[in-house]
C-alpha positions as CSV (number, residue, x, y, z in Angstrom):
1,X,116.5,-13.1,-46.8
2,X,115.2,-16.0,-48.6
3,X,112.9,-14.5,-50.7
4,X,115.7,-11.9,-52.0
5,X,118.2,-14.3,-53.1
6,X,115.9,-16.4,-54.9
7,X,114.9,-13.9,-56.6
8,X,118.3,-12.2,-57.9
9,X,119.1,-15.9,-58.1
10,X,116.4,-16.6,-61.1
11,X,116.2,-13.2,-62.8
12,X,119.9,-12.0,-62.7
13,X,120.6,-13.8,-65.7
14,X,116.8,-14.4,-67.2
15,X,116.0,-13.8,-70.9
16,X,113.0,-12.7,-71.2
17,X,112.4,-12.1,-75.0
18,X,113.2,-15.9,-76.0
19,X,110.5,-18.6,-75.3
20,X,112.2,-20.5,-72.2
21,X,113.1,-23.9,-73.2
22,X,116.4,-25.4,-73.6
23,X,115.8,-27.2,-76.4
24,X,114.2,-24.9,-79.0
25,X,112.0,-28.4,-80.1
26,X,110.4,-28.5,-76.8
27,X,106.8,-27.1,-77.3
28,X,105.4,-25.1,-74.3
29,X,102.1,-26.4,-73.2
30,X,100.0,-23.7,-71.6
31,X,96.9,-24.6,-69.9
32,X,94.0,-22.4,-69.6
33,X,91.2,-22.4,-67.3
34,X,88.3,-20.3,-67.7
35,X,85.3,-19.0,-64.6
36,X,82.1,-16.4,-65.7
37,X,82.3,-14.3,-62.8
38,X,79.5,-11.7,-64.3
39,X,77.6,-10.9,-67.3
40,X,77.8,-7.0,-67.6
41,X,76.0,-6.7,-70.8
42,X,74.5,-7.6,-74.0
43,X,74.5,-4.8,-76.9
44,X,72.0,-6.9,-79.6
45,X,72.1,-3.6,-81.7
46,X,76.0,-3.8,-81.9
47,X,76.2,-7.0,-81.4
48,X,78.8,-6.8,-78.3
49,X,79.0,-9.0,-75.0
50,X,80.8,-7.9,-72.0
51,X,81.4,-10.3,-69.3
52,X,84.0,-10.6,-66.3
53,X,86.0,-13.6,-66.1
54,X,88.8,-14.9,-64.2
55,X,91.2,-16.5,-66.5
56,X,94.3,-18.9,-65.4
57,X,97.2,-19.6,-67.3
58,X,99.7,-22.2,-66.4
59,X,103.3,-23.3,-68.0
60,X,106.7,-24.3,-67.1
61,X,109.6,-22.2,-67.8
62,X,112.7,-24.3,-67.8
63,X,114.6,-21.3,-66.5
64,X,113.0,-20.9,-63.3
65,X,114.2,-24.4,-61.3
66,X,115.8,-24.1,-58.3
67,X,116.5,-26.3,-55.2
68,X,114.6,-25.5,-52.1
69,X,117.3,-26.6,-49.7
70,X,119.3,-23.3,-50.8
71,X,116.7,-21.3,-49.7
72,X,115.2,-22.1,-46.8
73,X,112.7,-24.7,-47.9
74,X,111.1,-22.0,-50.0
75,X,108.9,-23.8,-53.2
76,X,106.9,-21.1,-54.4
77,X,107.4,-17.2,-54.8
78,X,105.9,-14.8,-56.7
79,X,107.7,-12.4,-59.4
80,X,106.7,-9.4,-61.4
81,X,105.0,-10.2,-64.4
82,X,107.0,-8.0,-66.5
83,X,110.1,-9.6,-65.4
84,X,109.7,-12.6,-67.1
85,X,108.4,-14.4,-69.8
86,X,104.3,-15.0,-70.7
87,X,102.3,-16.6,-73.5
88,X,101.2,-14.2,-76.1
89,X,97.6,-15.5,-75.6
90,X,94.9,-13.5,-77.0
91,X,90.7,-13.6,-77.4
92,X,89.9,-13.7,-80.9
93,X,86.3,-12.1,-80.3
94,X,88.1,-8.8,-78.7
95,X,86.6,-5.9,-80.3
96,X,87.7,-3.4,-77.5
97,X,89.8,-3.5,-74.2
98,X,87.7,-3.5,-71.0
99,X,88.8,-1.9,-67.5
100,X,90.1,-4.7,-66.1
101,X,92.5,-4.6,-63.5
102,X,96.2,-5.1,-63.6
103,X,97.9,-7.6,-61.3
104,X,101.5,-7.2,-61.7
105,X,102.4,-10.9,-60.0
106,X,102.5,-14.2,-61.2
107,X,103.5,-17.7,-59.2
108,X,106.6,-19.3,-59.8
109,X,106.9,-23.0,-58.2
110,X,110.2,-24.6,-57.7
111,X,109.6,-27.1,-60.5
112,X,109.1,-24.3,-62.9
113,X,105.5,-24.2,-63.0
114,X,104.5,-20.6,-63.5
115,X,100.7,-19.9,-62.6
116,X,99.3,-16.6,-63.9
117,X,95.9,-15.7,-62.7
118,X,94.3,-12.4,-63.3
119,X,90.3,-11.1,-63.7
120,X,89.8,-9.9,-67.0
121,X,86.2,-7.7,-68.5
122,X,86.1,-9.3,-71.8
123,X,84.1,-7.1,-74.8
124,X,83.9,-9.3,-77.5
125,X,82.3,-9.5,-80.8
126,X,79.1,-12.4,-80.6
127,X,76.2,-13.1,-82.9
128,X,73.1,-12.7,-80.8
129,X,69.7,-14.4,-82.0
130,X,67.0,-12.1,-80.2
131,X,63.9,-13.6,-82.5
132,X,62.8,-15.5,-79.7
133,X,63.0,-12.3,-76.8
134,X,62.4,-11.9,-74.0
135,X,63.2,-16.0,-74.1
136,X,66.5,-16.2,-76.0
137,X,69.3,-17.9,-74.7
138,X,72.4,-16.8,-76.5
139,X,75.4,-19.0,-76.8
140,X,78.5,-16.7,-77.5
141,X,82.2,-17.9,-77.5
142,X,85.8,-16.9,-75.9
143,X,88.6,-18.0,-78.5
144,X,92.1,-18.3,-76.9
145,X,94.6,-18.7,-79.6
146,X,98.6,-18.1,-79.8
147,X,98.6,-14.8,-82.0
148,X,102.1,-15.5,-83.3
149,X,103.5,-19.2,-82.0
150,X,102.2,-21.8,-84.1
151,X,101.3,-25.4,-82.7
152,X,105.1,-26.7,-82.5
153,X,106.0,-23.4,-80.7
154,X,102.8,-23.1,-77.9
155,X,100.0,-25.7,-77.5
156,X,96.9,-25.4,-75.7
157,X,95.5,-27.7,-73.0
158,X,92.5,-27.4,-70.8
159,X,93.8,-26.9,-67.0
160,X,90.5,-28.6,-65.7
161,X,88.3,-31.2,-66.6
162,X,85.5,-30.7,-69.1
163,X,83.0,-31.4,-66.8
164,X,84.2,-29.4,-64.2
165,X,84.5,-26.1,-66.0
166,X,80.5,-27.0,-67.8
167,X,78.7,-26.7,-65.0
168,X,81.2,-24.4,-62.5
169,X,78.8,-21.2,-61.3
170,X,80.9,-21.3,-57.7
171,X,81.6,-17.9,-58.3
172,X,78.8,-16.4,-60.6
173,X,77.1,-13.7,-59.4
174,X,73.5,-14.5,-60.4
175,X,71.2,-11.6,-59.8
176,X,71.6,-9.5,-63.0
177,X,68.7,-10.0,-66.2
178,X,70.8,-13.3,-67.7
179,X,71.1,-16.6,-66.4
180,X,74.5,-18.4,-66.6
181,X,73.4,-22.1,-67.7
182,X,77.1,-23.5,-68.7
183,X,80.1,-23.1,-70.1
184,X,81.3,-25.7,-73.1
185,X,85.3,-25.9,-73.7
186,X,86.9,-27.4,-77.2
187,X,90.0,-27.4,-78.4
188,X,90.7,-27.6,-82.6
189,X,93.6,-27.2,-84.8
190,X,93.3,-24.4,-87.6
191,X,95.6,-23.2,-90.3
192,X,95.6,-20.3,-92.3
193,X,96.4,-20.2,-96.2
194,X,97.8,-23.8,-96.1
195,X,100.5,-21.9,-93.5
196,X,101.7,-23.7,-89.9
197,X,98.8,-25.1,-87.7
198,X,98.0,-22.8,-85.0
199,X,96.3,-24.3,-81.6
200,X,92.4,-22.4,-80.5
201,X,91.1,-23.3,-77.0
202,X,87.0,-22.7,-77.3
203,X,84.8,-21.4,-74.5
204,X,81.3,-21.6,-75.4
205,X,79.3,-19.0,-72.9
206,X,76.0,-20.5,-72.8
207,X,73.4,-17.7,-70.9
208,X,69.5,-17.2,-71.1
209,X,67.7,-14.1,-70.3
210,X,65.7,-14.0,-67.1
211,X,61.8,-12.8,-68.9
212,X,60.1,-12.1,-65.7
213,X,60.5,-7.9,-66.1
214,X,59.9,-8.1,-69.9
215,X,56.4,-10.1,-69.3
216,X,54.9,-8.0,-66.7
217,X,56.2,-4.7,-68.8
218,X,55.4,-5.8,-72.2
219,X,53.2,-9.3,-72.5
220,X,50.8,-8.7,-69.5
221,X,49.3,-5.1,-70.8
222,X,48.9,-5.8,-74.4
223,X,47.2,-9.1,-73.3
224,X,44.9,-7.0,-71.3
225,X,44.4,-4.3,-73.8
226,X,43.0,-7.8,-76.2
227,X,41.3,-9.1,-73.7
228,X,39.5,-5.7,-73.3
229,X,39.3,-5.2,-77.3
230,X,37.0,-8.7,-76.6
231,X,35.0,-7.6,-74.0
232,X,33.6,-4.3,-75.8
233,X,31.8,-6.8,-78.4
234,X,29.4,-7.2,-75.9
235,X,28.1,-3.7,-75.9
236,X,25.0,-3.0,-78.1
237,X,26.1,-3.0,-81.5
238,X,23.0,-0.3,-82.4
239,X,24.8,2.2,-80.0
240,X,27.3,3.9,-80.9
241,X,29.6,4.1,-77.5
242,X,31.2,0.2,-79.1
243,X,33.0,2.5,-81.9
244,X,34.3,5.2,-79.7
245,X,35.3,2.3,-77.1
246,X,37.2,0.6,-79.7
247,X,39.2,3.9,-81.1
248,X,40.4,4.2,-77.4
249,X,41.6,0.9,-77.3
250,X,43.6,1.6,-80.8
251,X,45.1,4.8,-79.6
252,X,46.1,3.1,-76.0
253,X,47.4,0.8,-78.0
254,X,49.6,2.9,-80.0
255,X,50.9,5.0,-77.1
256,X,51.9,1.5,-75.2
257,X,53.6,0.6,-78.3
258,X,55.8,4.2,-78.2
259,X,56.7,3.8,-75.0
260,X,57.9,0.0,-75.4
261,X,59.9,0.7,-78.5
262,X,62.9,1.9,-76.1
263,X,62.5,-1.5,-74.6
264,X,62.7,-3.8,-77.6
265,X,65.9,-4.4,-78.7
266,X,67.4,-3.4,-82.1
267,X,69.2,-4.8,-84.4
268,X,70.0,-5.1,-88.7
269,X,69.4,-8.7,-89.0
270,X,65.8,-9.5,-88.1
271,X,62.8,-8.6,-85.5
272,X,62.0,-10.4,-82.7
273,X,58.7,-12.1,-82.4
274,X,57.4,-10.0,-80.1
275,X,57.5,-7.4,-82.1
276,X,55.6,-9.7,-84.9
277,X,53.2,-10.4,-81.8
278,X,52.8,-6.2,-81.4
279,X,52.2,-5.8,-84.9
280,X,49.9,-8.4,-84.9
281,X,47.9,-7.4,-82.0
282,X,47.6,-3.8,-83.5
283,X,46.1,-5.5,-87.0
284,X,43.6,-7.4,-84.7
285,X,42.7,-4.3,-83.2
286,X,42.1,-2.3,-86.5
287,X,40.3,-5.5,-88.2
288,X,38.0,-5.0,-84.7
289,X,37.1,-1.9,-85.4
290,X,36.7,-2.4,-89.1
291,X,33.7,-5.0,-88.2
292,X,32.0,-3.1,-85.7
293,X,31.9,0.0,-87.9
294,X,30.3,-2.3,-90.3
295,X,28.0,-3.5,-88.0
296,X,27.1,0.5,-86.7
297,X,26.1,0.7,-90.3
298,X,24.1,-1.9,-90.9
299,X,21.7,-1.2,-87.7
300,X,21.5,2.4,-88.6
301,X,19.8,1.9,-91.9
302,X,18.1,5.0,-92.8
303,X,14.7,6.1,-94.4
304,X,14.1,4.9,-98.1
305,X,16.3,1.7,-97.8
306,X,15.8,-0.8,-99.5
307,X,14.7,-4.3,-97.8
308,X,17.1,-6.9,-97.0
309,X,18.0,-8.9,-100.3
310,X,16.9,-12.7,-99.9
311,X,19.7,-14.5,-100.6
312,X,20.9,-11.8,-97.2
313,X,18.1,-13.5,-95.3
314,X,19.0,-17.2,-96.3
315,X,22.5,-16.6,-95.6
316,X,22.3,-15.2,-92.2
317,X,19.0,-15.8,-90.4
318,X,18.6,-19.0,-91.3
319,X,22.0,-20.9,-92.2
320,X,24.1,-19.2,-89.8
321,X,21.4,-18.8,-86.9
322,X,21.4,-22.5,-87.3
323,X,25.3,-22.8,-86.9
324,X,25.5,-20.3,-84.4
325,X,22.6,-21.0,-82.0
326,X,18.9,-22.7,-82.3
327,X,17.2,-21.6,-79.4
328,X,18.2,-17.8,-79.6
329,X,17.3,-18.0,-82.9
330,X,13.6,-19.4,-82.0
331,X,13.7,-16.5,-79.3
332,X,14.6,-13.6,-81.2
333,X,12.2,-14.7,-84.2
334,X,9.3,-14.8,-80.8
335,X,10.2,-11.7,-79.9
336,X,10.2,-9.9,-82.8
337,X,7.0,-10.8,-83.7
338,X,5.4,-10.3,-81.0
339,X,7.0,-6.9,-80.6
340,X,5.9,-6.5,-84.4
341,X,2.1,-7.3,-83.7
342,X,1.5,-4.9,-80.7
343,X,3.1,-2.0,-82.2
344,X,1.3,-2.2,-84.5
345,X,-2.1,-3.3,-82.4
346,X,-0.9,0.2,-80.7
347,X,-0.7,2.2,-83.9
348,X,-3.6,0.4,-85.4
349,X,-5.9,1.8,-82.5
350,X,-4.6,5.0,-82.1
351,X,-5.1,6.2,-85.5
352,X,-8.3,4.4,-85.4
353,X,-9.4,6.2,-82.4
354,X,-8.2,9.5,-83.7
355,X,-9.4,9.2,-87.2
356,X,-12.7,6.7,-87.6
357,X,-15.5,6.1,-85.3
358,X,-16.7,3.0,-86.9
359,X,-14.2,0.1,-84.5
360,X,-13.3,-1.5,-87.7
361,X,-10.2,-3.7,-87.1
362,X,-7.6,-3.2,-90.2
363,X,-6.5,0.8,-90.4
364,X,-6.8,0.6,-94.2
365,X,-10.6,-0.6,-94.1
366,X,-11.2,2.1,-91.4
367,X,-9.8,4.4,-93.0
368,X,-11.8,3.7,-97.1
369,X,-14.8,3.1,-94.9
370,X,-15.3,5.6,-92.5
371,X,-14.1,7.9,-95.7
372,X,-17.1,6.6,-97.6
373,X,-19.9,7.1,-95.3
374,X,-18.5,10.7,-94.3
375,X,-18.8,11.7,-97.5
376,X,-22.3,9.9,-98.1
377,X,-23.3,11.3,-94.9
378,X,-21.8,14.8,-95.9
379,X,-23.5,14.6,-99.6
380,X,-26.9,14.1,-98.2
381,X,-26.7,17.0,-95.9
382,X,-24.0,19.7,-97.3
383,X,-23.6,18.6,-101.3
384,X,-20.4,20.1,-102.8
385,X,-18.8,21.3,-99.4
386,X,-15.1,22.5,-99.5
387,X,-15.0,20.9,-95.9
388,X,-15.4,17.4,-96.7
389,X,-12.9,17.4,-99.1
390,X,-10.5,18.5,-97.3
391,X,-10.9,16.1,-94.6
392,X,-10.6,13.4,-97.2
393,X,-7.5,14.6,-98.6
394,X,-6.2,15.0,-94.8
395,X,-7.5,11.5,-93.7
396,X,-5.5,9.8,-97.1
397,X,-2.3,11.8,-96.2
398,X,-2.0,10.6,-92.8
399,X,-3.0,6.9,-93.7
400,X,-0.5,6.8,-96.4
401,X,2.1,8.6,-93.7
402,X,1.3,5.9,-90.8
403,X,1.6,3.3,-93.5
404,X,5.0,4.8,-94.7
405,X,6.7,5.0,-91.1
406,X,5.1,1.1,-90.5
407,X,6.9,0.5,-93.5
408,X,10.5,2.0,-92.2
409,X,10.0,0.5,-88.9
410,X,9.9,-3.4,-90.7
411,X,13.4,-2.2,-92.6
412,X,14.9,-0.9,-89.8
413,X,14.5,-4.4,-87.8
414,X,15.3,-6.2,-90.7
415,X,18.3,-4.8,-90.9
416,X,18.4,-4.3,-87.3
417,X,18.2,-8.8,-86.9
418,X,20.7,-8.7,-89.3
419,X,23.5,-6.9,-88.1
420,X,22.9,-8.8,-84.9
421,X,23.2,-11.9,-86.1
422,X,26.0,-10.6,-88.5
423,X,27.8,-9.4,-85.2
424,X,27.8,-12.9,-83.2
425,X,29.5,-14.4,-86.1
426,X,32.1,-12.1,-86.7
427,X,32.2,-11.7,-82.9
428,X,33.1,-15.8,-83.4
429,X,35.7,-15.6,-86.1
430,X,37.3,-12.9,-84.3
431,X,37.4,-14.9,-81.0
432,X,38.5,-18.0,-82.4
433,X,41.8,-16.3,-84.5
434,X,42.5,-14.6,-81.4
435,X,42.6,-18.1,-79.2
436,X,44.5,-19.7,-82.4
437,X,47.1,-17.0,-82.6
438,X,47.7,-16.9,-78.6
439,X,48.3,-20.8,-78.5
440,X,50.0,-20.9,-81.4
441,X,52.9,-17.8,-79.5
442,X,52.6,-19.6,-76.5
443,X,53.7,-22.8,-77.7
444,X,56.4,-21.6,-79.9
445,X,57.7,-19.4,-76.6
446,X,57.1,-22.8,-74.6
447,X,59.3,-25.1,-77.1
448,X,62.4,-22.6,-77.2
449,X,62.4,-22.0,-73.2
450,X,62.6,-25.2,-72.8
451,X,65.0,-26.1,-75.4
């Protein structure tokens, strides 16, 4: 057969352990092509990719001619790889050797070209930048380089066109987390130690990470947790269900931030800027709780406070009403005042009803008055009786006590307008570094996605 005697007819006498040119100054040109068939993985914490190429190889070898009218026409046939010889090309980034399979052929034309194509899983060394995760695009490279032959001995050409191998995803299989966006190819001359020149043929493996799963899993509930955080400002700040609301929002936090730390990825160098975000939104969270237990304090001023200091009152209900709102302002001051005058119309009448019989209008005056002409009244009928001073020293106590509480009351709302207004301007602040801090992440997320 045709195949049989072509084939004892090129390897009976074949050297295989010299390079296989006639003339030893002839350099071998190999050219190399290069097609991403998967990405398989990305180890940021070691620093490891692992993709699946299919890599080409093609050279002649001087001692493989042969005419095809010997052999029935026949201008191509394949021989065992081990029967002959093949470029000692290697991937500088190798770190370990991946399960790729073995094809035992290679394609021998009757010119001498010899075409060796095999799929190869690639596990090679690459400095991954994950500050801007889950929207990184890393850009790692596949050195092919003569480990022995210098540039006079093997050079390197690109089998393909530039172009052609750039933008060449014809057999990428693009439903894994990264995105293939192109491959770059450049060839370069190095030396070692002033030594021979040695040829390097550079893939650039250009890929960006697909952020869908990480925003719904990570970005979408820590936004709503803040979003929440900024919604319990609007519960009374006098009760005390705005603390307790807030704690459970810090200790949700914290559990969220547990779980996602298996998701994050890890690495020596630096910390991604989501995990600055994290941190961030946890400080936020703490600082939001620090106000409105500051706030709970001020509304729940106890007995024997002292009133609000002045420069207090200029500060807050009258500069920063007037930067925060007018009209509530003018409201609120309505309110309290009229709240003011019928409590203490109320209190005013009751003890007036309870204690003097003479309609007199300020509780003070009612109270001296209707004292005095008991104890005329008293004197002229009973001199000296035990029972009219007691009543005297009972009537003073509980003037002096209705007085006192009156007296509490005014502190308390003092205090009480304060914290309020105190409150909406924090409440401000708070909102406004919040919206800051969001478009300041969004853009900065925006700009490297794009670029």
């Amino acid at each position: 057969p045709a195949l049989r005697r072509l084939s004892h007819y090129l390897l009976a006498h074949y050297q295989k352990g010299t390079r296989p040119v006639r003339d030893w100054r002839t350099t071998t040109n190999v050219a190399i092509d290069l097609m991403v068939y998967a990405i398989l993985s990305v180890d940021e914490k070691n620093q490891v990719l692992t993709t699946y190429i299919w890599y080409r190889q093609h050279w002649t070898d001087e001692f493989l001619r042969w005419d095809p009218a010997r052999f029935d026409n026949l201008t191509q046939i394949s021989l065992p790889v081990e029967s002959i010889w093949v470029p000692d090309i290697l991937i500088n980034e190798f770190v370990d050797v991946g399960k790729s399979p073995h094809v035992p052929y290679v394609y021998v034309s009757h010119h001498g070209e010899v075409q060796n194509l095999k799929p190869i899983q690639v596990m090679t060394a690459c400095s991954l930048d994950i500050y801007n995760f889950p929207f990184d695009v890393q850009n790692c490279s596949l050195t092919f380089t003569s480990w022995l032959h210098h540039i006079r001995d093997i050079n390197l050409s690109l089998w393909r066109q530039p172009e052609l191998v750039k933008f060449d995803r014809s057999v990428f299989m693009n439903q894994g987390e990264w995105e293939l966006l192109y491959v770059l190819s450049h060839f370069q001359e190095f030396s070692v130690k002033s030594s021979d020149s040695y040829s390097e043929m550079k893939f650039y493996v250009v890929i960006r990470r697909r952020p869908l799963f990480y925003t719904v899993s990570l970005l979408l509930p820590s936004i709503f947790l803040m979003v929440m955080d900024i919604v319990g400002f609007y519960l009374p700040p006098h009760s005390g269900e705005r603390v307790s609301f807030k704690i459970t929002l810090l200790l949700g936090y914290s559990v969220f931030l547990i779980i996602v730390s298996d998701t994050l990825p890890a690495t020596a160098v630096g910390t991604p800027l989501i995990g600055i975000y994290f941190v961030v939104c946890m400080a936020l969270l703490v600082i939001s709780l620090t106000e409105t237990i500051l706030i709970v304090r001020l509304v729940h001023k106890q007995d024997l406070q002292p009133h609000v200091p002045e420069w207090v009152k200029h500060l807050l209900l009258e500069r920063a009403t007037i930067l925060l709102c007018v009209r509530d302002r003018k409201k609120f001051s309505q309110s309290r005042t009229q709240s003011l005058d019928i409590s203490r119309q109320v209190e005013n009448n009751d003890s007036t009803a309870k204690l003097t019989p003479y309609g007199c209008e300020d509780p003070r005056e009612c109270g001296a008055v209707g004292g005095t002409r008991s104890a005329l009244a008293f004197a002229g009928r009973t001199e000296g009786s035990a029972a009219l001073q007691e009543v005297l020293r009972e009537t003073t106590a509980i003037r002096q006590l209705l007085e006192k509480r009156e007296e509490f009351r005014d502190v308390a709302r003092e205090w009480l307008q304060v914290g309020y207004v105190l409150d909406v301007l924090l409440f401000r602040v708070y909102l406004a570094a919040v919206l800051a801090y969001s478009i300041t992440l969004g853009t900065l997320w925006s700009v490297w996605k794009d670029a």
